[in-house]
N, C-alpha and C positions, 0 to 999 in steps of 0.2 A: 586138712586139705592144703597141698603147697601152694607159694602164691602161683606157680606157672599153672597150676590145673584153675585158678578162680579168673587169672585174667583168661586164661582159653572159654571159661564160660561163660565172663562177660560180653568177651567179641564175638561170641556163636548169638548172643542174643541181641548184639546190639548193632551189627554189622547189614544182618535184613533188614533192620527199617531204615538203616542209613541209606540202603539202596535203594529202598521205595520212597524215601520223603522227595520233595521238589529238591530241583537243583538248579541254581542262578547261574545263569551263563553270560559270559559277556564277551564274545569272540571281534576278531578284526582281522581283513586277511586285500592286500592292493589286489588291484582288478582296473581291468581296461576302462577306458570312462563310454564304451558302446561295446561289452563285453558281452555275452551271455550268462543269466544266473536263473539256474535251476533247483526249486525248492521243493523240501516235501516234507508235510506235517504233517500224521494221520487225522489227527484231532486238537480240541480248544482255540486257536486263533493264528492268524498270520496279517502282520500289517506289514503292507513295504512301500516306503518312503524316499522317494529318489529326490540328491544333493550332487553339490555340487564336487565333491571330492573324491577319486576315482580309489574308490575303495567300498569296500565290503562290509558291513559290521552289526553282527545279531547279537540282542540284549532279549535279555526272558528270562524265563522259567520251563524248565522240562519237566512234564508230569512224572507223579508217582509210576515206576514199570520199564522208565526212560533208560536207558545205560549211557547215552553222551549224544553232544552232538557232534557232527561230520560237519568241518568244512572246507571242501577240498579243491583241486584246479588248480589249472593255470590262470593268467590273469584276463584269457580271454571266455574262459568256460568256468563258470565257479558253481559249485554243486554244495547245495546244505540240506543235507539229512540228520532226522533223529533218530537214532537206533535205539531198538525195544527190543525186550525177551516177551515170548509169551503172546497174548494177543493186543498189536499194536494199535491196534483202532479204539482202543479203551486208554490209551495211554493220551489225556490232553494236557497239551504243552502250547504257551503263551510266548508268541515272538514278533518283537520288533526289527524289521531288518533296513535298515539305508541301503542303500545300491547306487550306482554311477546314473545320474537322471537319464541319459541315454539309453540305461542298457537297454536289450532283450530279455523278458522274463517269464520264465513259466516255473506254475504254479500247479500242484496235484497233491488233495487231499479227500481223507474221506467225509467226516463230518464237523472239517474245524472252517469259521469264519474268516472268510478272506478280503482283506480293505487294499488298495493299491491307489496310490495317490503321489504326482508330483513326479510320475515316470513319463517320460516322451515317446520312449522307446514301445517295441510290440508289448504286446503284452497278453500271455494265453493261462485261462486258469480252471480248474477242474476243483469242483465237491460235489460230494453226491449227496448229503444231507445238510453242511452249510452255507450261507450266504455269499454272495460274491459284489464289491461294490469295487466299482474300478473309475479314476477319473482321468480325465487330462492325456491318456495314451493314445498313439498314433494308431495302431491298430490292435483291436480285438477281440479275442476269441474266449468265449466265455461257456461254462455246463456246470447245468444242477440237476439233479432228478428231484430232488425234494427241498431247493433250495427259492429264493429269491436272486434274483439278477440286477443291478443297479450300474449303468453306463453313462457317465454323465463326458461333457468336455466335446473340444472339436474335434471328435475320431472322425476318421475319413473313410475305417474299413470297421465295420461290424458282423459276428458273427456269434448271437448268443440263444442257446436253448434249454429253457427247462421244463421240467413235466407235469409235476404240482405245483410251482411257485408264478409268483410274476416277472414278467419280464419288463425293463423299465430302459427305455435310450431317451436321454434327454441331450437337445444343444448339437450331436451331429452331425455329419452329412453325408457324401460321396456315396459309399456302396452300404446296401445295409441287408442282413439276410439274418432274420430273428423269429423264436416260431415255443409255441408254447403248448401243452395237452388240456391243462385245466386251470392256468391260472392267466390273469390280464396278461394283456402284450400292449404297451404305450409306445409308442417311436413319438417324437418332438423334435423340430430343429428347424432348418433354417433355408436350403436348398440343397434336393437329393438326387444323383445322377442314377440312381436302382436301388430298388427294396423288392424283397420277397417276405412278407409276412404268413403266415400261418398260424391256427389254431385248431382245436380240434371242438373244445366246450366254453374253452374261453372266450372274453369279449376282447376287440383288438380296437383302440384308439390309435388316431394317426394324425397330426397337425404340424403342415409343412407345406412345404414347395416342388414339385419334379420340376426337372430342369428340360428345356425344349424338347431336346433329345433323350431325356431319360425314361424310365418307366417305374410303372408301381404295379405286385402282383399279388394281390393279396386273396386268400382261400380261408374258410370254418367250416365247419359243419355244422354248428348251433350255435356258434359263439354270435354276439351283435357286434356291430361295423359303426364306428362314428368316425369319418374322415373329415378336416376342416383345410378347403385349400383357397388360397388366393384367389377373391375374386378375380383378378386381371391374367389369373393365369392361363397358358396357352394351351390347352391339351386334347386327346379324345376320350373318348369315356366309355366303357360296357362293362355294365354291371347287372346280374342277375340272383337273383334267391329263386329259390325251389318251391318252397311255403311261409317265407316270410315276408315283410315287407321292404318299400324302398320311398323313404322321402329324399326330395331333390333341392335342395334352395339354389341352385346354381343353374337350372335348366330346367328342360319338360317333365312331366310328371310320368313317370312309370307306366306302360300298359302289360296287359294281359299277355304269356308268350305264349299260351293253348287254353281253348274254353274250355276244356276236359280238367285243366288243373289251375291248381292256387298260383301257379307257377310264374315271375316278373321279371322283366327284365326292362335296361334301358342301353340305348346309345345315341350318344352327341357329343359336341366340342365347344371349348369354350377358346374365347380371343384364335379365331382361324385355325385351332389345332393344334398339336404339337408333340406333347408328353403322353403316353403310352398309359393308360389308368385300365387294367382291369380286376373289376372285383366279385366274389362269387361264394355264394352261402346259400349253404343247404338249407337250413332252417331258420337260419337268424336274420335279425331286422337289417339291414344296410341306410345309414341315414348320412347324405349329403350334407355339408353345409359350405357357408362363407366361414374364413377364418376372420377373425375379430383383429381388428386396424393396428399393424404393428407386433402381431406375434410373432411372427417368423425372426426379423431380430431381437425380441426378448428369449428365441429358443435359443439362440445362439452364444447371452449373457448366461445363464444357466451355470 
């Protein structure tokens, strides 16, 4: 055998698994320092870490299946993809990315973990079976169907839903609209000018402040209700369950809405009125309370 037929059959053998082993990446590419960067990993992780220096730059590994990554744009749009042959969503690839702490960012993957941390800017992110934990962003938008949701920092605009997982906002405030099918839904913070809460089986925790003019609108169908608000706070109240119950430590106690059913409701106001509270479950307990001396700005430390 000549040597050109033995190297031709070395590299037939050893050229596939060169393309399936991991592959370390270390890219850099300037970008605006409030630029937009748009990412997309199908699977294994995404962390992104906003600094101060108006540039771009992804460190990792790309799964076994990967063929490279993408990263492309101008300095105001920057786009980083991993290209796959075959089927991409089995392809998990490990990435660390810094971004301009300003930017705008969104984030779409199928089942890799997603951390975002130390960004200012918006921030919108998609998995349909990974986690999504996001802190310190000004606003946003968050979906899992089979994931957990974790929203920590002073965001001012919230908007996160998932289906099996929980959903968690801690610390807070301005507008919040978060809703869940079967796993908890927590909001915490500090003072909130609108929240839409929803669940369908899960329980929905809520400890905080509406703001005079704000509102709170919160819906289950079996999930239980534990809201913890301000003594001294100003507001109106009607709250109803179908067949569950309703404790009040802040006002009157519950009556009957028809003697034909199990059926409760209440309304009243506390300090002359103000903030817009209504709450409503189908079957599950609804239980009023005092918030405890000083939560509201410990939601806010968080």
């Amino acid at each position: 055998m000549s040597s050109r037929t033995i190297l031709a059959a070395v590299a037939a053998a050893v050229l596939p698994a060169m393309l399936c082993a991991e592959q370390a990446v270390d890219a850099h590419k300037q970008a605006a320092a409030n630029g937009r960067v748009e990412i997309e990993n199908a699977a294994g992780s995404i962390r992104v870490i906003g600094w101060a220096r108006e540039e771009v730059a992804v460190k990792g590994k790309l799964g076994r299946g990967a063929e490279g990554l993408q990263l492309t744009g101008g300095s105001q749009h920057t786009r980083i993809e991993i290209e796959t042959s075959g089927d991409g969503h089995a392809v998990r690839s490990e990435l660390e990315i810094h971004v301009p702490a300003a930017s705008r960012v969104a984030i779409e993957s199928f089942s890799a973990d997603i951390n975002v941390s130390e960004v200012s800017g918006d921030v919108r992110a998609e998995s349909a079976s990974g986690n999504v934990t996001i802190s310190g962003a000004r606003e946003v938008e968050a979906e899992a169907v089979a994931g957990r949701i974790e929203i920590s920092g002073a965001t001012s605009r919230v908007r996160a839903e998932s289906v099996n997982g929980p959903v968690t906002v801690k610390g807070a405030g301005g507008d919040i609209e978060a809703s869940t099918v079967n796993g908890l839904l927590s909001v915490s913070g500090a003072r909130f000018e609108r929240l839409h809460l929803e669940s369908v089986s899960g329980d929905i925790h809520f400890d905080g402040e509406v703001a005079a003019k704000g509102s709170l609108e919160l819906n289950t169908v079996s999930g239980n209700v534990e809201a913890a608000f301000p003594a001294s706070m100003a507001a109106d109240f009607a709250i109803s369950t179908f067949s569950g119950h309703i404790q009040n430590e802040l006002g009157p106690p519950p009556r009957a809405k028809n003697r034909f059913t199990s059926e409760q409701g209440l309304e009243f106001n506390t300090g002359g009125g103000g903030a817009r509270i209504e709450m409503e479950s189908l079957s599950g307990d609804i239980n009023l309370r005092k918030q405890a001396a000083g939560a509201a700005q410990k939601g806010t430390q968080r």
